[in-house]
C-alpha positions as CSV (number, residue, x, y, z in Angstrom):
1,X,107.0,96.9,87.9
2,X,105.4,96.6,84.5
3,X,106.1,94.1,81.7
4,X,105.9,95.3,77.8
5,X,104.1,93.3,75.1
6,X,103.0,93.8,71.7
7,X,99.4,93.3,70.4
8,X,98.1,93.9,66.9
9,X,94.8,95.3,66.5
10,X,92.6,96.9,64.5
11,X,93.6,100.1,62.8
12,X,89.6,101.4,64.1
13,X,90.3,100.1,67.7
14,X,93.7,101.9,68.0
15,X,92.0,105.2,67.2
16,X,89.6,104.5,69.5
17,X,92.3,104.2,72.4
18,X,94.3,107.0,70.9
19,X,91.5,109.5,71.0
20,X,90.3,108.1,74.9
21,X,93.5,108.7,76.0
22,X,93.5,112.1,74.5
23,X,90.5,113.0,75.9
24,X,91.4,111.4,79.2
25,X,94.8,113.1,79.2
26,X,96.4,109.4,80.2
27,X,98.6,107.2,77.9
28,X,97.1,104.8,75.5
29,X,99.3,102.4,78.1
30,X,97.2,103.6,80.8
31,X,94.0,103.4,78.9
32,X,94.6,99.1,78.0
33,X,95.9,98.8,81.2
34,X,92.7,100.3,83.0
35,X,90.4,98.0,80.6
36,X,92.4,94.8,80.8
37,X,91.9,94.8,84.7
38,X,88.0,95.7,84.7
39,X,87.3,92.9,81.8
40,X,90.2,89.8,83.1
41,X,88.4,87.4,85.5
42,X,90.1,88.0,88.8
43,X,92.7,84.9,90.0
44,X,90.7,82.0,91.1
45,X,94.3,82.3,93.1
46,X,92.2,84.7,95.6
47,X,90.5,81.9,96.4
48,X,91.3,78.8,98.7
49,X,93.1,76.1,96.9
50,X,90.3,73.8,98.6
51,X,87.2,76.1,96.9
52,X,88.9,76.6,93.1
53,X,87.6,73.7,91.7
54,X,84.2,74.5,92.8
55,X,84.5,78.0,92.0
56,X,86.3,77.9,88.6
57,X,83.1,76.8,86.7
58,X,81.9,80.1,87.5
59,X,84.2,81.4,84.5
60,X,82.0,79.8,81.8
61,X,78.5,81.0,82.8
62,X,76.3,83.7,81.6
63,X,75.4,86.6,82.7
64,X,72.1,84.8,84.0
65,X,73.3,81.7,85.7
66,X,75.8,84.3,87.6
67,X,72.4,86.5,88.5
68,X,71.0,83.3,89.4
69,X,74.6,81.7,91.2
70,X,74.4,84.9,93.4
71,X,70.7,84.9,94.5
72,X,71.0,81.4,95.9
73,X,70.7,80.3,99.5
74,X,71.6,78.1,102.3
75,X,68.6,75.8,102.2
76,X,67.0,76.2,105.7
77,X,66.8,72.5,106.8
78,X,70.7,71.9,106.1
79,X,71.0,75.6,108.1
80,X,69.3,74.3,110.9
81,X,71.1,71.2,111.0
82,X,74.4,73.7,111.1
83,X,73.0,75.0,113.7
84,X,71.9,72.3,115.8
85,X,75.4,70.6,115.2
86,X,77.5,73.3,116.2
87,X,75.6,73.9,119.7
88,X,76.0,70.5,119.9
89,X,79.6,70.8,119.4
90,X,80.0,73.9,122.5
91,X,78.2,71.5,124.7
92,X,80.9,68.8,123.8
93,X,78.2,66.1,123.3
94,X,79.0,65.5,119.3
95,X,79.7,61.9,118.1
96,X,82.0,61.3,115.2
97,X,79.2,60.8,112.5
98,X,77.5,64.2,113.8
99,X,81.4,65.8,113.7
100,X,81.7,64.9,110.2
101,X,78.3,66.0,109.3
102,X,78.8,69.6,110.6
103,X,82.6,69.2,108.8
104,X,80.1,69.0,105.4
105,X,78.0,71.4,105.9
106,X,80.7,73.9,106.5
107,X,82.3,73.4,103.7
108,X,78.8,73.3,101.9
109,X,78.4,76.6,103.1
110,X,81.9,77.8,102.5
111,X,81.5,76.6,98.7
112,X,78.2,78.4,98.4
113,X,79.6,81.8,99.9
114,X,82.9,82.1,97.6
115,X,80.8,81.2,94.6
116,X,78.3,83.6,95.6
117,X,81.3,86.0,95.9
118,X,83.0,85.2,92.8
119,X,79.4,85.5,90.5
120,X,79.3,88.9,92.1
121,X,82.9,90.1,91.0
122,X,82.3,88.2,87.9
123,X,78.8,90.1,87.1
124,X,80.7,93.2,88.1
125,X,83.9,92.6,86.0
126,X,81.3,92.2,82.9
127,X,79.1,95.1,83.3
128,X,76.5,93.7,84.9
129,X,75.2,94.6,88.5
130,X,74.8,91.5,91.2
131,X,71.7,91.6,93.1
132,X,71.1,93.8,95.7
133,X,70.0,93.1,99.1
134,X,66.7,94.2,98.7
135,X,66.9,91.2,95.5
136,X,67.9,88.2,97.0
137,X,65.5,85.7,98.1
138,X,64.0,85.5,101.8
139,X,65.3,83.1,104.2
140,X,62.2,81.3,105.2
């Protein structure tokens, strides 16, 4: 289904759109549609309820803090921890206080993949490309 609105714009951007969609062979509907949903934010709705307050401030950076948002990394110590914790937890032999220290570094991790996610759609969205793999920083 599609909704109708009405916009006012500049008498230069109109003939802009009129002549893309002519030389496109699409609607001028089809042409603002097209751009509206490569340059709207996606829905923080996409996301978790639990991760879109964490993820939201995303919106509001730059095109460098997203570069930087999407090159960052689990820090090794806390990854090791992780790991220790949860083959702790197969063996069965996790207190309480270890339990709820492998609870925060899920979500710790969790957190720092959607946002990592998000600053890729987000650098995408504007334009920009997101790191490749060959750019991201080595795991020591």
């Amino acid at each position: 289904m599609a909704q109708a609105i009405t916009i006012h714009i500049p008498d230069t951007l109109y003939d802009q759109l009129k002549r893309t969609a002519e030389l496109s062979q699409r609607s001028i509907d089809m042409i603002v549609a097209h751009s509206l949903s490569h340059s709207i934010a996606p829905l923080l709705e996409d996301i978790p309820a639990e991760y879109q307050a964490d993820v939201y401030p995303l919106l509001e950076m730059d095109e460098t803090a997203l570069q930087a948002e999407a090159r960052r990394i689990f820090p090794t110590d806390r990854w090791s921890t992780y790991e220790a914790l949860l083959e702790k937890k197969k063996e069965g032999r996790l207190t309480e206080k270890e339990h709820a220290k492998l609870d925060a570094l899920r979500r710790e991790a969790d957190v720092l993949m959607f946002r990592k996610a998000y600053a890729a759609v987000l650098l995408k969205r504007r334009g920009s490309h997101p790191p490749s793999i060959h750019e991201l920083p080595a795991v020591s």
